[in-house]
MARVEX-442182 format. One line per 10 residues: their letters; for each residue x, y, z of C-alpha. Coordinates in Angstrom, 2 decimals, padded with zeros to 5 digits. Layout:
! MARVEX-442182
A	X:Y:Z ~ ...
This chain:
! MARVEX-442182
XXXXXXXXXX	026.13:027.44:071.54 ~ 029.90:028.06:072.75 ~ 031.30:025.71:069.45 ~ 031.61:027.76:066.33 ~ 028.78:027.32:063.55 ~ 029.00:024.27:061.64 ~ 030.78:022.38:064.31 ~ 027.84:020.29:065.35 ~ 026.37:018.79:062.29 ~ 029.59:017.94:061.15
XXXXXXXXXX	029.71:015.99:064.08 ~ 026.55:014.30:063.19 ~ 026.38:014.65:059.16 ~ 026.02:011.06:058.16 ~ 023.95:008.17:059.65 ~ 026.13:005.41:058.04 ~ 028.78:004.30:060.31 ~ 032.28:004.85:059.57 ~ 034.44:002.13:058.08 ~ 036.62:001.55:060.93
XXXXXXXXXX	033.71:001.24:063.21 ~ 032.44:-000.97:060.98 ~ 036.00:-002.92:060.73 ~ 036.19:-002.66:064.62 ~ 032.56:-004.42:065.02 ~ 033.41:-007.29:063.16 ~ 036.59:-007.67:065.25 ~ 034.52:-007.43:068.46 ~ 032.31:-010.54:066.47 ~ 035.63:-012.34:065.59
XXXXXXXXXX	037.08:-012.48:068.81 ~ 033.93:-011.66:071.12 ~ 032.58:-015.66:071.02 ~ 036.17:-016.70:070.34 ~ 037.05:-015.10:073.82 ~ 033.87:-016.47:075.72 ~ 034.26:-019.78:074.52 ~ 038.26:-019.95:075.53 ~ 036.87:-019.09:078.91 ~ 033.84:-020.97:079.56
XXXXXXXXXX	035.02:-024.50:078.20 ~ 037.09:-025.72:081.29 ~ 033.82:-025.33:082.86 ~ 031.01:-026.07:080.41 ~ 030.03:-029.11:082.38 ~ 029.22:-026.83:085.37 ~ 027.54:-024.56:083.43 ~ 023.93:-024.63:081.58 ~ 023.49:-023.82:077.39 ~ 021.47:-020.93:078.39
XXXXXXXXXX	024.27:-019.59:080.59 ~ 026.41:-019.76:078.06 ~ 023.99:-018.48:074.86 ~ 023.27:-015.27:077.29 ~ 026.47:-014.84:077.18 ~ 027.28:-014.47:073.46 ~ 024.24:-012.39:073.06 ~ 026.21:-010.36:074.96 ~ 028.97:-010.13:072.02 ~ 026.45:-009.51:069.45
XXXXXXXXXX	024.65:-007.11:071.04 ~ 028.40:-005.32:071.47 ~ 029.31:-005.75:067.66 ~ 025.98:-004.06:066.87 ~ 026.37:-000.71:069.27 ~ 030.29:-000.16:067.49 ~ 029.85:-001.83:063.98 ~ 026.26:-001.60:063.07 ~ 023.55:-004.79:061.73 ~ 026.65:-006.61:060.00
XXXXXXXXXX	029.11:-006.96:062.49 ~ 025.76:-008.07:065.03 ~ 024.97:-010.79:062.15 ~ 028.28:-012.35:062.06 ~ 028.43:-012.53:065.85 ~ 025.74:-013.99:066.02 ~ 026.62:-016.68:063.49 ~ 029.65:-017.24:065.24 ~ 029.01:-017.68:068.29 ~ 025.75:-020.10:067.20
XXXXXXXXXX	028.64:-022.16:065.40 ~ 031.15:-021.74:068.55 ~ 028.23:-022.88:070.94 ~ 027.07:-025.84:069.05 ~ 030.77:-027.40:068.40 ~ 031.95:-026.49:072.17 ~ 028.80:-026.34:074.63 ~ 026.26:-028.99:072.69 ~ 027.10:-032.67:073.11 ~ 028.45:-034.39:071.14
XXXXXXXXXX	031.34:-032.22:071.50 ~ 033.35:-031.37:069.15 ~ 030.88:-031.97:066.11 ~ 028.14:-029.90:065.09 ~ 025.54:-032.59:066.02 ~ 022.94:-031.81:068.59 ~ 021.90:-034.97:070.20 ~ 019.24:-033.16:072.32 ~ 016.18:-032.00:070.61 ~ 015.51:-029.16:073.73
XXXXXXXXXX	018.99:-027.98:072.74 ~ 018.71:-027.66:069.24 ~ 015.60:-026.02:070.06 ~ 017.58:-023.26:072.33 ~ 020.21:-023.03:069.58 ~ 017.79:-021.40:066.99 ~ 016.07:-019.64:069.20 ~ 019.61:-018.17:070.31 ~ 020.69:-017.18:066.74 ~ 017.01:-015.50:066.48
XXXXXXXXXX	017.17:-013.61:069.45 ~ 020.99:-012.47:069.08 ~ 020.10:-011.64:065.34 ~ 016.89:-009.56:066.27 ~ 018.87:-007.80:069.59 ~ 021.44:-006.68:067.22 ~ 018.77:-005.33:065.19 ~ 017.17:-003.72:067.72 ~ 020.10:-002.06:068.76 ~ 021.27:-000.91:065.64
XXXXXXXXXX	018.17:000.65:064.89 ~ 017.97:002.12:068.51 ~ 021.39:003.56:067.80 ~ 020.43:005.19:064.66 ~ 016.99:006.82:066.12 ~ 019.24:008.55:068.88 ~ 021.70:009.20:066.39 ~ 019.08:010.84:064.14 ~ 017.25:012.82:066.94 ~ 020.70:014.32:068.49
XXXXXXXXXX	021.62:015.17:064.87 ~ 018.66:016.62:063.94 ~ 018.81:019.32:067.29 ~ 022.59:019.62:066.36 ~ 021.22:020.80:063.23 ~ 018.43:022.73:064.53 ~ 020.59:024.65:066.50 ~ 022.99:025.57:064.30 ~ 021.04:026.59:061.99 ~ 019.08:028.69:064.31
XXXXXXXXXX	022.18:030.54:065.57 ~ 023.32:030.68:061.93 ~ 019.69:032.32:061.05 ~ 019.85:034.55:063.84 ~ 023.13:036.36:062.21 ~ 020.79:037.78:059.57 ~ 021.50:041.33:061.05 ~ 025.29:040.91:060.11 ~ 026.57:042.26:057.07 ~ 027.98:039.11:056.32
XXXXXXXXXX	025.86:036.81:057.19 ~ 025.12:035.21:053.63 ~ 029.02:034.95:052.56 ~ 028.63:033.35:056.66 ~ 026.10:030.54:055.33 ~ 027.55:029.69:052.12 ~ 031.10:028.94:053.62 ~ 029.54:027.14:055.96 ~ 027.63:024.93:053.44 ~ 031.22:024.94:051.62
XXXXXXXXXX	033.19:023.54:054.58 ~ 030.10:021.32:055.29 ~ 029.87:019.33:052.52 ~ 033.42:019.43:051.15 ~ 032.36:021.64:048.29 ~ 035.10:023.49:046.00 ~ 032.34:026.39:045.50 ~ 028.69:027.07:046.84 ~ 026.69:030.45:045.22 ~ 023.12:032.18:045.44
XXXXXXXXXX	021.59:032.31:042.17 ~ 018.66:034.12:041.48 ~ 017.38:033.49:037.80 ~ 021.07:032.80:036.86 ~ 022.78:035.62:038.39 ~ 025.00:035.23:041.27 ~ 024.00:036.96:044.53 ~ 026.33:035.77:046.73 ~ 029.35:033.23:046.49 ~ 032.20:031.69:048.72
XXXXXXXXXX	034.91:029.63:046.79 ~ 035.74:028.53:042.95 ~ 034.27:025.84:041.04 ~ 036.02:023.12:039.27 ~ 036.36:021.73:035.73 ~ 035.58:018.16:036.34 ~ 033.02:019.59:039.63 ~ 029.55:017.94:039.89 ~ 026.61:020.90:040.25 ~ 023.89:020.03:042.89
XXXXXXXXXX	021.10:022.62:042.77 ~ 018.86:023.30:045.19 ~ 015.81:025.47:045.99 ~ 016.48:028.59:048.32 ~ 013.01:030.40:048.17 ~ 011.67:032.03:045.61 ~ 013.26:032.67:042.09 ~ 016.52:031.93:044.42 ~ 018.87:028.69:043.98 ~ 021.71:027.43:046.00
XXXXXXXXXX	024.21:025.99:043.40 ~ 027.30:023.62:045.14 ~ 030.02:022.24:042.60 ~ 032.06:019.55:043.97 ~ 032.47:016.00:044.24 ~ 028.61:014.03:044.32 ~ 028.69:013.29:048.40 ~ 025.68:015.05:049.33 ~ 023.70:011.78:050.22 ~ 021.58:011.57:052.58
XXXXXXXXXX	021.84:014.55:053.97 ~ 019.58:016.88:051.28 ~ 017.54:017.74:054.23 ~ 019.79:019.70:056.16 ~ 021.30:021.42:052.40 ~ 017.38:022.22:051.84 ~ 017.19:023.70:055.37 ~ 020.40:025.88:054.58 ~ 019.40:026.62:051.29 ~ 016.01:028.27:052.58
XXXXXXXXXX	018.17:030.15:055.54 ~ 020.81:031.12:052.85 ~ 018.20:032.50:051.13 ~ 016.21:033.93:054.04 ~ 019.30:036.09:054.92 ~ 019.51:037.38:051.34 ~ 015.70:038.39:051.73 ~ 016.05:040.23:055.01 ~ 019.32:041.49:053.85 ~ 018.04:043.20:050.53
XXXXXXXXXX	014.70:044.08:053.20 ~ 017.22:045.75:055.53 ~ 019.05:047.91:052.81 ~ 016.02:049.12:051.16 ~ 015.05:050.45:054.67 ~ 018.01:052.18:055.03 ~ 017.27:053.55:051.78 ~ 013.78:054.70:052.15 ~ 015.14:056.28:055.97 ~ 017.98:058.11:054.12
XXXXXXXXXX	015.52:059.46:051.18 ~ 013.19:060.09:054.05 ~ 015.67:062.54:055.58 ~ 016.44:063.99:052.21 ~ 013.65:064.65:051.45 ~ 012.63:066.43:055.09 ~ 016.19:068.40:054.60 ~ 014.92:069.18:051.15 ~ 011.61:070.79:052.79 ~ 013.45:072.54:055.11
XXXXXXXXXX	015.67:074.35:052.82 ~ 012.18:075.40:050.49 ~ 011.10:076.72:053.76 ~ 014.40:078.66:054.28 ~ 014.97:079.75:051.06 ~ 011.58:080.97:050.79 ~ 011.14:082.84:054.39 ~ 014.92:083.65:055.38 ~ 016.26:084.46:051.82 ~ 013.69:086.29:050.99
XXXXXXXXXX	013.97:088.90:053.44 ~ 017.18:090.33:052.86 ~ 016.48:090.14:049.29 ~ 013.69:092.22:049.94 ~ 015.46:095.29:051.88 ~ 018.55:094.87:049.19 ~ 015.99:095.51:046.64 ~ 014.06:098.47:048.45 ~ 016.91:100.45:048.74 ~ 018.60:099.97:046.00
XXXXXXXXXX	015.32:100.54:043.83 ~ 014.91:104.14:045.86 ~ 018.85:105.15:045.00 ~ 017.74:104.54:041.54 ~ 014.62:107.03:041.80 ~ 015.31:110.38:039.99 ~ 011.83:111.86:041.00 ~ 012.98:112.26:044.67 ~ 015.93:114.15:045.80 ~ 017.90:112.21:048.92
XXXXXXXXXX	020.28:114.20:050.80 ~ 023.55:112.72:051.97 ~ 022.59:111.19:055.36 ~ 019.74:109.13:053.69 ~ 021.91:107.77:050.62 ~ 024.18:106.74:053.10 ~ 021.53:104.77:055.47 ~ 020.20:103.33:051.96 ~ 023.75:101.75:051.03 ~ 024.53:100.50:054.86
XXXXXXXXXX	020.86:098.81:054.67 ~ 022.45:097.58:051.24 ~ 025.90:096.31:052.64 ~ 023.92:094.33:056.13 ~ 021.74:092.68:054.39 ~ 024.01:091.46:051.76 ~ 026.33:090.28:054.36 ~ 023.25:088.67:055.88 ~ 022.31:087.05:052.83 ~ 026.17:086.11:052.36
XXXXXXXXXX	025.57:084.23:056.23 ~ 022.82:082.44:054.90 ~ 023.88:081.11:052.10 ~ 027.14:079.88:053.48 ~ 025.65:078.24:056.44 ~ 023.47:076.52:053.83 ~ 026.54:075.59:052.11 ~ 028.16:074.39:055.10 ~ 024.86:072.20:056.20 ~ 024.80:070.82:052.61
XXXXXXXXXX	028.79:069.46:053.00 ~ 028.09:068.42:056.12 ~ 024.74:065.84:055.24 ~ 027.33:064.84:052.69 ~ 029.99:064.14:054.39 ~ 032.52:066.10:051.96 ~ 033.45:068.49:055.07 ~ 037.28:069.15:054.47 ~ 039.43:068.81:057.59 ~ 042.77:069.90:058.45
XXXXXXXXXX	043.86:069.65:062.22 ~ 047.08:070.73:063.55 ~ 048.23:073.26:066.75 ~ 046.32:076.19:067.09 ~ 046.13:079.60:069.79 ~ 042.95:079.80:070.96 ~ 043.32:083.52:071.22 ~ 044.13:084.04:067.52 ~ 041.16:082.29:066.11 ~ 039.20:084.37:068.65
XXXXXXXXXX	040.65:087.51:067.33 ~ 038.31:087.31:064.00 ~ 035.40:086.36:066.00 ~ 035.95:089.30:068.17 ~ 036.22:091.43:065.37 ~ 032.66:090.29:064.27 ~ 031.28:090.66:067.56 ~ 032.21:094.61:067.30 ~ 032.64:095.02:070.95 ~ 029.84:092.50:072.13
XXXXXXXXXX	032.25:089.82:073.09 ~ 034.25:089.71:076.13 ~ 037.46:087.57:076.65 ~ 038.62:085.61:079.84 ~ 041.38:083.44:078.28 ~ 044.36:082.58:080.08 ~ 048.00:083.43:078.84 ~ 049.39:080.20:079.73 ~ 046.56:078.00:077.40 ~ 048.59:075.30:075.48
XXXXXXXXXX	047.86:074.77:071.75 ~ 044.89:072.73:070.98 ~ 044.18:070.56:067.93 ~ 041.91:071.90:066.06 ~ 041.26:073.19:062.07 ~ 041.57:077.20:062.82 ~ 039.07:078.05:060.32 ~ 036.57:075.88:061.21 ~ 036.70:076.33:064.97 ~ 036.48:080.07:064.41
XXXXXXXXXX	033.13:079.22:062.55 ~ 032.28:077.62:065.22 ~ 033.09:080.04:068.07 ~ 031.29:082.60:065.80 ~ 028.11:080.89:065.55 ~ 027.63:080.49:069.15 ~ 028.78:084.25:070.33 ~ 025.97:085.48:067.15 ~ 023.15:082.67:068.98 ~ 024.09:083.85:072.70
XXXXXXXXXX	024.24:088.15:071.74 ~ 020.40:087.13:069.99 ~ 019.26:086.13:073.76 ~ 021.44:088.61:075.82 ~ 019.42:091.53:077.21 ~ 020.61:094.99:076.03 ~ 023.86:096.08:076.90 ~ 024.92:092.72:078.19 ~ 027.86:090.84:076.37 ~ 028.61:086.98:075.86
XXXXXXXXXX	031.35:085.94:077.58 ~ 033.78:083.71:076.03 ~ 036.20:081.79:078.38 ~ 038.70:078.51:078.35 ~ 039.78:076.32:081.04 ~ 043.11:073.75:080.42 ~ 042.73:070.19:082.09 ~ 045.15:067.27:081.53 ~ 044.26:066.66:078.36 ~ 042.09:068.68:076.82
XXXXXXXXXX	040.73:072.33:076.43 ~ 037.08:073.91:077.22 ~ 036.06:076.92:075.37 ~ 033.19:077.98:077.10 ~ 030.48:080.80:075.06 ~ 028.13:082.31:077.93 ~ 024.79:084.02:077.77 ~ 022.29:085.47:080.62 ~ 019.60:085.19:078.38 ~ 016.30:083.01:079.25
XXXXXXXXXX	018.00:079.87:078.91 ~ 016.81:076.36:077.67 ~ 015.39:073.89:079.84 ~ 017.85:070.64:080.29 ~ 014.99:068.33:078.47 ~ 015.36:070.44:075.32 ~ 019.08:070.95:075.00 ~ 019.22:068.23:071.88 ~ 016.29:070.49:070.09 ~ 018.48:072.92:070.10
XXXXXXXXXX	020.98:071.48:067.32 ~ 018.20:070.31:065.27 ~ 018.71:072.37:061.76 ~ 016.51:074.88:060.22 ~ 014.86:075.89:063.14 ~ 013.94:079.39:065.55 ~ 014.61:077.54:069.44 ~ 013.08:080.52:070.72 ~ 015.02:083.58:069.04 ~ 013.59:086.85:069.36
XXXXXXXXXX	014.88:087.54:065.50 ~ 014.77:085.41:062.71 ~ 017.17:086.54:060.32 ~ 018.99:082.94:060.02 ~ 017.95:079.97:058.57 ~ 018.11:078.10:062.59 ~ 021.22:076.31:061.13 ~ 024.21:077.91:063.65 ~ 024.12:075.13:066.04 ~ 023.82:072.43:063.83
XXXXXXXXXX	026.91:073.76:061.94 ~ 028.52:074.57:065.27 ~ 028.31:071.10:066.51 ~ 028.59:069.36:063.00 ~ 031.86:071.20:062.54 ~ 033.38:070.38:066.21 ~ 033.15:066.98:065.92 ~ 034.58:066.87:062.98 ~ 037.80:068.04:064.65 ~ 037.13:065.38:067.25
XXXXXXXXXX	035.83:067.34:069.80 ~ 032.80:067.71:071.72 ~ 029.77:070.46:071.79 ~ 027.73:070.58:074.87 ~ 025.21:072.86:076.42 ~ 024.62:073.57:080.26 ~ 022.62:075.84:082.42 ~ 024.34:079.29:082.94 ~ 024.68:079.64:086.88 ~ 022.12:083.18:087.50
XXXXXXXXXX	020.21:082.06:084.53 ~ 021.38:081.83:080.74 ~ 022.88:079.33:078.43 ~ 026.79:078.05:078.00 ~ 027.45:076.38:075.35 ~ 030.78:074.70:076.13 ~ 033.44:073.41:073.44 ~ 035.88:070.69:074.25 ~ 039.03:069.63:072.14 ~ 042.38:067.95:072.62
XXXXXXXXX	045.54:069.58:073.56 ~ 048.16:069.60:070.43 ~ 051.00:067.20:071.26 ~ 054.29:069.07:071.48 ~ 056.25:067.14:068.56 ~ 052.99:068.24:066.43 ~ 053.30:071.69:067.98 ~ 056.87:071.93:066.48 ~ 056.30:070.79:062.91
């Protein structure tokens, strides 16, 4: 339907006829006969009484398509009384002196009485069967809205505006549900059924009439959309717990299998510096305490990446954007990637928008993925490329790669996508790509030409006004 809800059965709301359709039937049986007669009496002597009663049938049958049964019962009086006084002889008296055209007389006022009958009613059928498809329509598209989030407010304005309510609300064992509008003092209440334990409540003036039908019909849609509403946000529900609850597994599974590892070693060594049966010399005291310090710093990885995956499902991740060199956020990831890492960045990059501590997170969970798949004695390249617009960071390995199919697997959190060591909870790309767009940007993988993986980061240029403040 191109017209906006409600506009058809307002069209249609009522089968009574308006008052001035009414007023403008009876003029059409006022002056209908009274116009015939002033132009069929010059010739009434050339003309037959059946002639002339066909004709004001005529003007009934046109008082009884505007006005309704009424107006078609006075035209027909009239013009019985106008034909008997003008076209009957004597004339000019309401004496018949033929028997025959008495006879055609009555049957005239029968006939013009029953055709304005029958066309009233005929009017009203159509008029009932267009309004009821007007009706069946709308309320079909109005049903059909359910999936909007407003789509019960939607139905009780429209029942509002409708009905010329002040207020219209979905009750459900007195409570309100749902409600457009404010009620009156002096406001009649009109209750209605709208499904189970549900009500539709109007208060207004009492003009509902004949029209409970179509009020019952929106009533049960009001409260249809209410159903599949409360349906739709309990599924939401029971999908979010659902992923809750598979995060929840996943971190049980991490916390028992990645924790526990470093945890382990820490523990070893530090139980064996404690020993005072054995003597250690220097070199092994020292190899005890490095064991100590990686896998604390491991274990200090872990738990922040968990940390980070946590704010992230939550949506509390912090974000500051502003200007930043590319080359001094790579400077700390360099410095992690103790020689591993090699640079082709070119002096002349602009600034790009970005948070500086998160992107270096970001850069330094992709060059620790890539140097777990590069052969030994290969390094991950690290390279950026300036368009219009925006700038590329591109992280390249020569490892075995990832088939195209499975680049989404790849981000999917607490998992191994094929790492020779384990000794992360599988949550660096999920963080990597969580935290880029966050800044607005864009995370993407690609086949590395030769064989390999590139993982490639895209974010805005900085304006220069933001540059400068």
């Amino acid at each position: 339907m191109s017209q906006e809800l409600g506009d058809g059965p307002r069209s249609g709301l009522g089968t009574r006829l308006s008052r001035r359709r009414q007023l403008y039937g009876f003029g059409v049986a006022a002056l209908g006969p009274a116009a015939l007669t002033v132009a069929l009496v010059p010739g009434r002597d050339n003309l037959g009484l059946d002639t002339v009663l066909l004709l004001f049938v005529l003007a009934s049958v046109g008082a009884s398509a505007l006005g309704g049964i009424l107006p078609a019962l006075a035209a027909s009086a009239i013009s019985f009384g106008l034909a008997n006084f003008f076209f009957t002889r004597p004339y000019g008296t309401l004496l018949v002196a033929n028997n025959a055209e008495l006879i055609d007389l009555v049957i005239f006022l029968a006939v013009a009485a029953l055709v304005g009958v029958v066309t009233e009613i005929g009017a009203r059928s159509r008029g009932h069967a267009e309004r009821a498809l007007l009706q069946a329509e709308w309320l079909a598209e109005l049903g059909n809205r359910e999936h909007e989030p407003e789509s019960v407010e939607l139905a009780l304005s429209e029942a509002r505006a409708l009905y010329g309510m002040h207020a219209v609300r979905l009750m459900e064992d007195g409570r309100v549900l749902a409600g457009s509008g404010s009620p009156g003092p002096d406001d009649t209440l009109i209750t209605v059924p709208a499904g189970e334990n549900l009500q539709l409540e109007l208060s207004g003036p009492e003009r509902i009439g004949e029209d409970r039908s179509l009020l019952t019909s929106l009533a049960l849609t009001a409260g249809r959309l209410w159903r599949t509403r409360q349906l739709a946000e309990q599924a939401r529900r029971a999908e979010e717990l659902g992923r809750i609850d598979e995060l929840r597994a996943s971190l049980l599974a991490a916390v028992g299998h990645d924790l526990r590892n470093p945890l382990a070693a820490i523990t070893a060594a530090a139980t064996t510096l404690r020993q005072t049966d054995i003597e250690l010399d220097p070199d092994d005291q020292a190899e005890l305490l490095e064991t100590i310090e990686e896998h604390a710093g491991r274990l200090n990885d872990i738990i922040g990446n968990l940390l980070d995956m946590t704010r992230l499902q939550a949506g509390a991740l912090s974000v500051h954007p502003r200007p930043t060199a590319l080359l001094e956020v790579l400077a700390g990831v360099v410095r992690l990637g103790e020689g591993r890492v090699e640079l082709a960045i070119p002096e002349d990059l602009p600034l790009i928008r970005a948070d500086a501590g998160l992107l270096e997170r970001v850069l330094a969970n992709l060059v620790a993925n890539a140097d777990r798949h590069l052969p030994e004695g290969e390094k991950v390249q690290v390279s950026a490329e300036h368009t219009a617009t925006h700038v590329a960071v591109r992280v390249v390995d020569h490892g075995p790669g990832v088939a195209p199919e499975r680049f989404e697997e790849i981000f999917a959190p607490f998992q191994h996508f094929g790492d020779r060591s384990t000794t992360g909870v599988g949550l660096g790309l999920a963080i990597a790509r969580g935290f880029t767009e966050a800044m607005g940007g864009t995370l993407t993988p690609s086949r590395t030409p030769g064989g390999g993986l590139t993982m490639t980061v895209t974010l805005e240029v900085a304006d220069a006004t933001a540059a400068d403040r």
